[in-house]
C-alpha positions in Angstrom: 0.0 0.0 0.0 1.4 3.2 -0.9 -0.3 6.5 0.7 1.5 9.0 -1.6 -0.2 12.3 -1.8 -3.3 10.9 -0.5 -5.3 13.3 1.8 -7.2 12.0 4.8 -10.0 13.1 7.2 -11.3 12.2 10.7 -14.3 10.5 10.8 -14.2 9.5 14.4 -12.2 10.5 17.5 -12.6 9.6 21.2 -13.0 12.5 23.3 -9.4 13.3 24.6 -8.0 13.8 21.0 -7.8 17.2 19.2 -8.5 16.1 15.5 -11.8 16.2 14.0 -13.3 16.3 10.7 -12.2 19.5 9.9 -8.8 18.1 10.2 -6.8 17.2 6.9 -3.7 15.3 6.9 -2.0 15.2 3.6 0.0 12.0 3.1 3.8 11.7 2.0 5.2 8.5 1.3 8.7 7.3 -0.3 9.6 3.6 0.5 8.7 2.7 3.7 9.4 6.7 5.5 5.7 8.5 5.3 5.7 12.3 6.5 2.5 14.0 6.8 1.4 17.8 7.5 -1.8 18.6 8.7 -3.9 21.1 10.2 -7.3 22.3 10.5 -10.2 22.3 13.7 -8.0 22.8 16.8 -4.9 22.0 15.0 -2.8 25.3 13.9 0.2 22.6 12.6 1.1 19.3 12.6 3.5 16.8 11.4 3.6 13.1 11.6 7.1 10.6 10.5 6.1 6.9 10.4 7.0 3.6 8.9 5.2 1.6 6.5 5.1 -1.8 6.5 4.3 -4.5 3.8 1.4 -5.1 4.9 0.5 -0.9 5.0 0.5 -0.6 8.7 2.2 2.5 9.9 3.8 3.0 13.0 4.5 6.4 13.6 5.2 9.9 15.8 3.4 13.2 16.0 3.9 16.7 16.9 1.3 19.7 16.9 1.0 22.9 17.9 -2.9 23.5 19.0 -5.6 26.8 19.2 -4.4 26.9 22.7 -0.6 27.3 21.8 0.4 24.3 23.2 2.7 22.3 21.7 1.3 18.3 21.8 3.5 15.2 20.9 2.0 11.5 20.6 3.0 8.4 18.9 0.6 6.0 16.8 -0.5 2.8 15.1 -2.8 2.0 12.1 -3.9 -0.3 10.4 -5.1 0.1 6.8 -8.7 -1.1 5.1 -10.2 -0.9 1.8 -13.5 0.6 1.3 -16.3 -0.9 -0.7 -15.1 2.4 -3.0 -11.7 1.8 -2.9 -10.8 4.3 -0.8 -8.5 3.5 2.3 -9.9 3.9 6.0 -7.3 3.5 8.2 -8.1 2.5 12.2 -5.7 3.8 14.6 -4.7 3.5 18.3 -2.6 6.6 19.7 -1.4 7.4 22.9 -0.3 10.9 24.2 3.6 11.4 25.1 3.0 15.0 26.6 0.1 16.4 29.1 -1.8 13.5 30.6 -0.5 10.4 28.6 -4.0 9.2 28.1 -4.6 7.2 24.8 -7.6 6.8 22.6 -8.9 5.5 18.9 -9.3 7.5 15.8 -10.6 6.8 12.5 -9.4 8.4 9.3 -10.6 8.1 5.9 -9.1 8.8 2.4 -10.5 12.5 1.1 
């Protein structure tokens, strides 16, 4: 799976997360190194690094500075799945590295 210059959106979010659907992450991908900025909602900037694996899981870390000006760090894992449309959705457990450490479960799906 290769997410090159795909653009997401959040479709789901548990409450402790600070994406939303107004959020867009545009998708940067060469071998197995994606980047990603994003921004939008309470997101000023953002910027994820991952890996991609064979199967298109990513693992990967984020940074963003929010409407607050707080600067917010996190890693996370997802997992990739093919629409009915052929779209991707991709499901994705995260955990907070900065504040409260709490984690929680997003969903993103290809724009």
């Amino acid at each position: 799976m290769n997410y090159n210059n795909k653009k997401f959106r959040v479709v789901q979010n548990t409450e402790n997360g600070e994406t939303s659907e107004e959020t867009i992450f545009k998708y940067q991908q060469k071998g197995t190194i994606l980047t990603c900025e994003y921004k939008g909602g309470q997101i000023v900037k953002g910027h994820l690094i991952g890996l991609v694996d064979e199967d298109g899981n990513i693992e990967m870390r984020y940074h963003q500075v929010n409407l607050k000006g707080e600067l917010m760090t996190g890693t996370c894992s997802s997992k990739p799945e093919l629409t009915s449309n052929g779209k991707i959705r991709l499901y994705e457990n995260w955990q907070w590295t900065s504040v409260d450490k709490t984690s929680g479960e997003s969903i993103l799906e290809e724009v």
